[in-house]
N, C-alpha and C positions, 0 to 999 in steps of 0.2 A: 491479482487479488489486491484488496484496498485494507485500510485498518485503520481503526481511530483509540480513541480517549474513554476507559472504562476505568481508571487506577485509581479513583475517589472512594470507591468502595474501598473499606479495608480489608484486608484479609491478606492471609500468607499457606501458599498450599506448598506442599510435603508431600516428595514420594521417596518409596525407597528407593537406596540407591543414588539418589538424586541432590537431596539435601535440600534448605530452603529456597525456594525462588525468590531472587529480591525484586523488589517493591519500587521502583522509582519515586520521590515526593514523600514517599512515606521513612521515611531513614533517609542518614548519609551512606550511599552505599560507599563502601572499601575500594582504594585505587590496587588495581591487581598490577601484578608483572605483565606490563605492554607486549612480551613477545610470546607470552605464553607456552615458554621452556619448561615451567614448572610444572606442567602437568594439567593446570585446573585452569578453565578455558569458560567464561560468561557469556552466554550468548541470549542476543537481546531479540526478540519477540514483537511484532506489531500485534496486536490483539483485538481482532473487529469486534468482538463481543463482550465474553463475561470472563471472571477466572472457571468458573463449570466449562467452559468453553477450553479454557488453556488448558486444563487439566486432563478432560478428555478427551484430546486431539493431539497434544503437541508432545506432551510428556510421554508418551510410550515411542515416539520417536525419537526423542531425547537420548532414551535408553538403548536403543540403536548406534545410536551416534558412539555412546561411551563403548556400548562393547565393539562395533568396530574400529577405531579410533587409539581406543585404551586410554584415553582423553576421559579426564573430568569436566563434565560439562553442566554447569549452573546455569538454568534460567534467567535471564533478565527482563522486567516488564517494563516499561517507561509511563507514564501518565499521558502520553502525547509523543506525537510524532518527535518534536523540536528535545525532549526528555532523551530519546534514544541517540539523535544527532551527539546532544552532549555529553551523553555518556561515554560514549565513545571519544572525542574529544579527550575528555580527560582522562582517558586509558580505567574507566571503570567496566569496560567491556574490550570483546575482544573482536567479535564476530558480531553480526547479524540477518535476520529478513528484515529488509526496509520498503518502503514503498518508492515510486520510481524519485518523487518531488525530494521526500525526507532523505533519502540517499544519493541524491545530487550533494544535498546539502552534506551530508558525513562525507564524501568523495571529497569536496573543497574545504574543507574545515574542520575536518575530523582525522584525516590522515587515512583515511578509507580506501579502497581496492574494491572493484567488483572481479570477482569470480565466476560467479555462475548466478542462471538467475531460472524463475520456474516458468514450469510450462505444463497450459491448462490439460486436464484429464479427459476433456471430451475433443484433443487435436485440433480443436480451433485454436489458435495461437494468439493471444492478445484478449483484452476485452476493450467493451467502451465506457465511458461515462454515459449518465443517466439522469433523468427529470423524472420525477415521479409527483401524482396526483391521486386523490384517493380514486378507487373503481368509477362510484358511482359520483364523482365529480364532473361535472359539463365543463372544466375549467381548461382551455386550449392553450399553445406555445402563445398564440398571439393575444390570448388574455392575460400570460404570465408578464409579457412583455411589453404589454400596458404602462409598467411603473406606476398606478396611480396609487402607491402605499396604502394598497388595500387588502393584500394579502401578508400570511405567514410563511415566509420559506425557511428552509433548512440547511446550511451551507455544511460543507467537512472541514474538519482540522484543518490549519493555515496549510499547512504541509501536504496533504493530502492532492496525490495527483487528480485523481477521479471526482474526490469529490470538491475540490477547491478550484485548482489551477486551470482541467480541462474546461468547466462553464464558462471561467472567464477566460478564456485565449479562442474558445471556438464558437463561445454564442454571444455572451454579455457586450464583451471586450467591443468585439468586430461592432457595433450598433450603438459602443459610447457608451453604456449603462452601465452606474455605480451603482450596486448590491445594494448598498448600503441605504442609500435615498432613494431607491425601486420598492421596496417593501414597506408594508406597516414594522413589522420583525424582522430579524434574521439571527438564527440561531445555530450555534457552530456546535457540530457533534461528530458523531461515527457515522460509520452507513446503518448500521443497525438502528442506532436510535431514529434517524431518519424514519426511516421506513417504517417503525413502530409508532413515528410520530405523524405519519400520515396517512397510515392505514387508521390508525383511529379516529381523524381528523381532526387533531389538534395541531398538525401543518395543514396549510394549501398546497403546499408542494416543495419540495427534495431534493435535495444530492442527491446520486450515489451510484451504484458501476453494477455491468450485468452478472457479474463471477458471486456478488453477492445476491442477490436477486434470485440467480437459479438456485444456490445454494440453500437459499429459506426456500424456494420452491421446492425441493427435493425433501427436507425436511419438514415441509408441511404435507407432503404426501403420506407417509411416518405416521402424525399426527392428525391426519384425517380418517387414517384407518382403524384408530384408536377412540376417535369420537371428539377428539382436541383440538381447540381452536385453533384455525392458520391464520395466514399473515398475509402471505405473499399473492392471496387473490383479491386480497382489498385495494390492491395499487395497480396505477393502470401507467407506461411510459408517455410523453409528449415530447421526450425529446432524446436524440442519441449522438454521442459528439463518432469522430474519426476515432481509428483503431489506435488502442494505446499499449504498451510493450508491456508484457508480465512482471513482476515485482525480482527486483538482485534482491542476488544474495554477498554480504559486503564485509570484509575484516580488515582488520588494519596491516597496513602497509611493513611493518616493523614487526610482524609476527616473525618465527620463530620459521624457518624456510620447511624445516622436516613436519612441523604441526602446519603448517599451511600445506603440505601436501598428504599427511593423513584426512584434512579436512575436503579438500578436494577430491579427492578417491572415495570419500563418502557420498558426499553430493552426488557426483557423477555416475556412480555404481548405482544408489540405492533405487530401488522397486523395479529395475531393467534386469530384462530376461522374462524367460518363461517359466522359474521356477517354483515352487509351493510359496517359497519365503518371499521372492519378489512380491507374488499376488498377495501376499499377506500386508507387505508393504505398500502398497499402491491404496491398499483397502487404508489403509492410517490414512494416507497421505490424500485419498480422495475426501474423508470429511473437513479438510481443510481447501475443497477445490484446488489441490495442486498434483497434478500427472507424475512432476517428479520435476528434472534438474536437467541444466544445457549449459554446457562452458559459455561463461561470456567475461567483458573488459568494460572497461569503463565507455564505450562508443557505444554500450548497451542504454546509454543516460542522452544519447542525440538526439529523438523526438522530447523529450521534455526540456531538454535547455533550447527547442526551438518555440514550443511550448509562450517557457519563459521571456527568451528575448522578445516572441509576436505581443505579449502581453505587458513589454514594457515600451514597448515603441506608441501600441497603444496609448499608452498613461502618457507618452512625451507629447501625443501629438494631441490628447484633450487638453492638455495643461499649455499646448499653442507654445512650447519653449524651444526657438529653431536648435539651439545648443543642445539640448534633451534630445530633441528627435534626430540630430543628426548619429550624436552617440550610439542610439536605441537602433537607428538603420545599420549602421556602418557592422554593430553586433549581430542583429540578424543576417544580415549578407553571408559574415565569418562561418557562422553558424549552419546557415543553409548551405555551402561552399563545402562547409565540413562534412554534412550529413550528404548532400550530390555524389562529393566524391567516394564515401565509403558506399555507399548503394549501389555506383558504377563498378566497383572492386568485387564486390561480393554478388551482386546480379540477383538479390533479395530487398523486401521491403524492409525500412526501420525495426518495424514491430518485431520481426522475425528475427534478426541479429541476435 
């Protein structure tokens, strides 16, 4: 699953039980106890959508969490991807969902751990990124990639694996084209806004990943039977990158050993089995396209730091700087080296780790 930047609006929602969820950008939030001994435990939120979205999705697992756990668990929302990095960073959180880009970034910088990480509800394992163009657009890969600054696109949050990093490492990159002097516009958002910005045609064309995609498909079925206008058939794909690893789940390093393994026996237990409660759980956890939870570690972040390096060896060798690109090689090598030999260990692909 992907997630962007919705935290401009104001508001502060309230559940029992729960207490306020904080706001990132809107307040200074409070530096809590880094190890999270005390009981009360903030866990930060990637949020593709709206708060109506947080609230009805996330929070009644929330409350899960607390009663088996016995953990106080407050919300945290970030303004953006690069909000949650930091929050964490400066111990204003404890835990979180991050996306695979934004949580490279808290793993180096943040003092972050991966744990476990999710895995999609329909057993296809991974998703990809995505181009999107309205339906009834004639507009093809090979008109996108014209560059004659004649079209509107849509890019994701810097951070954003799906909808930033994957375009440029597996389509832009490799062909030499800057985003930025390829378009008349370029507009940084979520996936959602994307897709509602080009379903209307007010982009030419999009970011954005297929976990979300089905996700408004599935919900505009809902709202077709209702007589409500949908979304997700106004937009037609032109392009689909390699398979990219499901979203960690990430806390800090310096938690509290006995709360880092209450929180881990959560993850890993919840919506597994065949009982009344599981299925009640899976039911939360599918309107958020997420099946449930798989132990993982930080090798779960090796497709995107290869990602990353292919996409800076790129930049060294447009920029023609032999010192740049040797740097940029010498890292991918490490990198590919690295991800080789766990793949030949484990006898799976990347994504599936």
């Amino acid at each position: 699953m992907t997630v962007e930047n919705f935290a401009r609006r104001n508001f502060i929602l309230t559940a029992a039980g729960l207490g306020a969820v904080t706001l990132a950008g809107c307040s200074k939030p409070e530096q809590v106890a880094s190890d999270g001994a005390k009981g009360t435990l903030k866990f930060s939120i990637v949020a593709p959508e709206s708060a109506s979205s947080l609230e009805a999705f996330w929070l009644p697992i929330i409350a899960d969490m607390e009663k088996a756990t016995g953990l106080k668990i407050v919300p945290y929302i970030g303004a953006n991807y690069t909000a949650l990095v930091e929050a964490m960073r400066f111990k204003q959180t404890h835990f979180g969902w991050f996306t695979n880009l934004s949580g490279l970034e808290a793993v180096r910088r943040s003092g972050g751990e991966v744990f476990a990480r999710t895995f999609d509800p329909s057993g296809d394992d991974g998703y990809n990124s995505v181009i999107l163009v309205p339906a009834k657009s004639k507009l093809t890969l090979d008109d996108l990639l014209k560059c004659d600054r004649s079209l509107n696109f849509g890019i994701g949050d810097a951070k954003s694996t799906s909808g930033t990093l994957a375009p440029k490492a597996y389509l832009f990159g490799p062909k030499g084209i800057d985003i930025q002097t390829c378009f008349k516009t370029v507009k940084s958002a979520n996936h959602n806004a994307n897709l509602v910005g080009v379903a209307s045609g007010m982009l030419d064309a999009g970011t954005g990943n297929t976990t979300s995609l089905r996700l408004q498909r599935e919900r505009d079925a809902e709202r077709a039977a209702k007589g409500e206008p949908t979304i997700g058939d106004k937009v037609r794909v032109i392009w689909t990158s390699p398979r990219l690893p499901e979203d960690p789940i990430i806390w800090r390093k310096d938690l509290d050993p006995a709360v880092k393994e209450k929180l881990r026996q959560f993850f890993l237990t919840y919506a597994q089995g065949d009982s009344p409660e599981a299925d009640r759980q899976r039911g939360l956890l599918a309107k958020i396209s997420i099946g449930g939870f798989k132990p993982a570690d930080d090798n779960h972040l090796l497709p995107v730091r290869q990602m990353e390096a292919s996409e800076l060896l790129m930049e060294a060798r447009s920029a023609k700087d032999p010192a740049k690109i040797a740097t940029a090689q010498k890292s991918l090598d490490a990198v590919n080296a690295e991800a080789a030999a766990l793949q030949a260990k484990t006898g799976q692909p990347l994504t599936a780790q």
